[in-house]
C-alpha positions in Angstrom: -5.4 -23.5 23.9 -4.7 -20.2 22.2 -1.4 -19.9 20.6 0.7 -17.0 22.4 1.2 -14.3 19.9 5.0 -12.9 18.8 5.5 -9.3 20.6 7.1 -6.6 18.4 9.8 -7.5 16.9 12.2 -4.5 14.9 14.7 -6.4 13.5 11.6 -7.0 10.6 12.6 -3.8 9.5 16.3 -4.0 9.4 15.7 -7.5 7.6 13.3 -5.9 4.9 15.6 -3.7 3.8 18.2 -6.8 3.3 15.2 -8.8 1.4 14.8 -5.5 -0.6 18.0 -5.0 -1.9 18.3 -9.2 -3.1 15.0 -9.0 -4.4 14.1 -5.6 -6.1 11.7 -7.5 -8.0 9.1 -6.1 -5.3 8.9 -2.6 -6.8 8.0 -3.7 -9.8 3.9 -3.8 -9.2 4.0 -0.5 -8.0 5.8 1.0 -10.9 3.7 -0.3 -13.2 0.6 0.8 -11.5 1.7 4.3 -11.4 2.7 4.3 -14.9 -0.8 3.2 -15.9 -2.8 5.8 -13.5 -0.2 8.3 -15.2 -1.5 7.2 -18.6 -5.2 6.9 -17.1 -4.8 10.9 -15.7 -3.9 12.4 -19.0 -7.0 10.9 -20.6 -9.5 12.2 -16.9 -12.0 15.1 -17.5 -12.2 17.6 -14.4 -12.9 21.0 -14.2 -16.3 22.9 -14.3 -17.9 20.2 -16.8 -20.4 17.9 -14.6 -19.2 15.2 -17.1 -16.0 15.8 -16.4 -16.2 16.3 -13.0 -18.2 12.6 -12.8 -15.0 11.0 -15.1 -12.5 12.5 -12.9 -14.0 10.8 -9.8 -14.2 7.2 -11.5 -10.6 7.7 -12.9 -9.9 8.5 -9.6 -11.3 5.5 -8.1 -9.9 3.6 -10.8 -6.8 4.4 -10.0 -6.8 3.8 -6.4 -8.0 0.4 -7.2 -5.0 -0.2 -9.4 -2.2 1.5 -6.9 -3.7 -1.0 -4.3 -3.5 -3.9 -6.4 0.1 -3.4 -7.1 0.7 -3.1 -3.4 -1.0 -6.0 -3.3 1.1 -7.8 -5.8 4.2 -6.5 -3.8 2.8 -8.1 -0.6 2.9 -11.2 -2.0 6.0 -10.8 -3.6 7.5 -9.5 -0.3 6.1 -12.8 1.5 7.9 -14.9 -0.9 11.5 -13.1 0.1 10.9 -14.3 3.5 9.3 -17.5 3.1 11.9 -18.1 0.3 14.7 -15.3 0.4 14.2 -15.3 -3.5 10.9 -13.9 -5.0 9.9 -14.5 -8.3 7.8 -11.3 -9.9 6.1 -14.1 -12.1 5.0 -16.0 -9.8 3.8 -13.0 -7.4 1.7 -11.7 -10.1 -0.1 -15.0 -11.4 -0.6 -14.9 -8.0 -2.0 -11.5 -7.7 -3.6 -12.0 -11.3 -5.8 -14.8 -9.2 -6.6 -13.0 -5.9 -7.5 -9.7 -7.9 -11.3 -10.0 -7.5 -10.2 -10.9 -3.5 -7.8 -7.7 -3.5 -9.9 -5.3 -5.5 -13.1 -5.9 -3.0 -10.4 -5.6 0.2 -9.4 -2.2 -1.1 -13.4 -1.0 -2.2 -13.9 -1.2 1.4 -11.2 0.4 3.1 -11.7 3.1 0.6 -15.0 3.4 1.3 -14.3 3.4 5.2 -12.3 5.7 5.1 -14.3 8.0 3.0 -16.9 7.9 5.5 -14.5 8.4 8.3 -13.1 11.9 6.5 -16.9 12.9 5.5 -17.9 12.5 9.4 -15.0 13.5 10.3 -14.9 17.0 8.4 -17.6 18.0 11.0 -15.9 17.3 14.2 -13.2 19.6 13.4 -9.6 18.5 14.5 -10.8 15.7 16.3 -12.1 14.5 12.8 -7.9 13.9 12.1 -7.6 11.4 14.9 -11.0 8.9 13.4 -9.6 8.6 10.2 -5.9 7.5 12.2 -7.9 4.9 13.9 -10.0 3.6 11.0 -6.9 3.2 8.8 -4.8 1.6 12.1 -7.7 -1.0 12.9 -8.0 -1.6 8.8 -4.0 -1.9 8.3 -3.7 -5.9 7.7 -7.0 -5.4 5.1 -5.1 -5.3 2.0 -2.3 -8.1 3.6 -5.5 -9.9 4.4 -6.5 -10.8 0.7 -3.5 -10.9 -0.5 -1.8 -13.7 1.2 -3.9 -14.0 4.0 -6.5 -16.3 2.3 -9.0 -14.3 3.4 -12.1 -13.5 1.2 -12.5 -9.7 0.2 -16.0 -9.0 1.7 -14.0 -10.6 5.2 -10.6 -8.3 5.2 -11.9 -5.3 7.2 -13.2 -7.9 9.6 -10.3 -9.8 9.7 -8.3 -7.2 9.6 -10.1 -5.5 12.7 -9.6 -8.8 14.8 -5.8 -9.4 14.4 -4.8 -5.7 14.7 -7.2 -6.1 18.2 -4.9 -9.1 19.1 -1.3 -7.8 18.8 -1.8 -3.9 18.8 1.6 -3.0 19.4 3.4 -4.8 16.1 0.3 -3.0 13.9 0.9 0.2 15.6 4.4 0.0 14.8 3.7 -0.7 11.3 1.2 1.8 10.9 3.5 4.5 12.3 6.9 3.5 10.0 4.2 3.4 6.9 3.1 7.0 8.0 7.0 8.4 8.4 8.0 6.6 5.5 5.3 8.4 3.1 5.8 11.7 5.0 9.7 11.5 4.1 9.4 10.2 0.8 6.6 12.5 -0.5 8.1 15.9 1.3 11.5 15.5 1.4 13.2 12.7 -0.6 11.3 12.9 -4.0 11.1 16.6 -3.8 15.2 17.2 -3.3 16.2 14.3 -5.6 13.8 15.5 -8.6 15.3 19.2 -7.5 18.9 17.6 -8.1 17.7 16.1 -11.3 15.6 18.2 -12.9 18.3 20.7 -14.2 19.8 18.1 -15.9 16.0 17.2 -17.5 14.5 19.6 -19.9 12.0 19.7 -23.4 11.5 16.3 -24.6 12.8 14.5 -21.9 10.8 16.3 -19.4 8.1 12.7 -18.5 11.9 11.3 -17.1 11.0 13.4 -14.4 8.0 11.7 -13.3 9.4 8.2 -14.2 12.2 8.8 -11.6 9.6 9.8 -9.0 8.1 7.0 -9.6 10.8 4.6 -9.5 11.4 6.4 -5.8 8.2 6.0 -4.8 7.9 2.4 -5.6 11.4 1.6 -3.8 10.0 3.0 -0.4 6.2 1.2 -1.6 7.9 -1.9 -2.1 9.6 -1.8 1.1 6.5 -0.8 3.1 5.3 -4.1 1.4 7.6 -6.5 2.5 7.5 -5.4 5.8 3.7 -5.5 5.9 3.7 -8.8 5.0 5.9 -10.3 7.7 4.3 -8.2 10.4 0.7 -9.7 9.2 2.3 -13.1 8.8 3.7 -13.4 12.0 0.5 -11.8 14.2 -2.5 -12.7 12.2 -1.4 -16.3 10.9 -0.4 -16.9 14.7 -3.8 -15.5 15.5 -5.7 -18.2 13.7 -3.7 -21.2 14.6 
């Protein structure tokens, strides 16, 4: 007999800040995956140059590969505060060192799904907003889904597709804190803090500026993460057993 699934349950989110602030640990993949694609950036081409233009787009997709693999990491890092209430950044990222190839693939093909959503959806107009929200919803869990879901890369999107399907409401939940969580953090709270801070930052010590928006970033990233990985826990895992 099919297992009953858990309903939505919101005290995840109260309880993910908690594990966030006993385990900051959790940022750290983030961080240093925006500290390389910074370092990546300053080397991309760009511009009129069809050379460039081609290195741009691979650096680009570089570093989408690497942000997603340190959200990766974080995932199971953030799995390990609940499982444990202590996470180790160690042992998340042997971890993540060993599901990489699983992770990397996950994230080539919700890249990849949602390009094609935004290219088809760049001729339906406004209506071309709302397929891109559904791909990503349906393909929420595919990144969770290799990372400490077990699940073979090629499989995530799949996977991914059939426990969102099952428990709805708990993804759509997540999918809407992820969305107001980036919207605040990228145009409110690291706009006014690096306002606030950037007086007090000039000449030399100007790349502080964009190691503190980093740092931001990852806090909210990292949070986002631990979350994510107790809302897939708890609906897909109960989905397969």
């Amino acid at each position: 007999m099919r297992a009953k699934l858990p309903g939505l349950d919101l005290s995840i989110y109260l309880q993910g800040l908690v594990n966030l602030a006993r385990n900051p640990v959790v940022i750290l993949p983030p961080l240093l995956m925006s500290i390389i694609c910074a370092a990546l950036g300053m080397m991309g081409g760009g511009g009129n140059d069809p050379l460039g233009s081609a290195t741009g787009s691979i650096l680009s997709l570089v570093e989408t590969l690497l942000r997603f693999f340190g959200i990766g990491v974080a995932i199971i890092i953030g799995d390990q505060t609940w499982r444990r209430s202590r996470a180790s950044f160690e042992d998340g990222w042997s971890e993540g060192r060993r599901k990489a190839g699983d992770i990397l693939i996950a994230t080539l093909g919700l890249t990849f799904c949602l390009y094609i959503a935004g290219l088809v959806g760049g001729y339906l107009g406004p209506v071309g907003f709302l397929l891109v929200a559904i791909v990503a919803f349906f393909l929420i869990y595919t990144v969770p889904a290799a990372a400490i879901g077990g699940i073979p890369g090629g499989a995530t999107l799949q996977s991914s597709i059939e426990a969102v399907r099952a428990a709805p409401v708990p993804a759509l939940a997540l999918a809407l804190v992820t969305v107001a969580i980036f919207l605040l953090v990228e145009l409110f709270v690291v706009p006014e803090l690096s306002l606030a801070v950037v007086p007090y930052i000039t000449g030399s010590l100007s790349p502080l500026i964009f190691v503190f928006d980093s740092v931001v970033e990852s806090i909210f990233e990292g949070y986002i993460a631990i979350v994510a990985a107790k809302v897939y826990a708890d609906n897909a895992f109960a989905r397969r057993w």
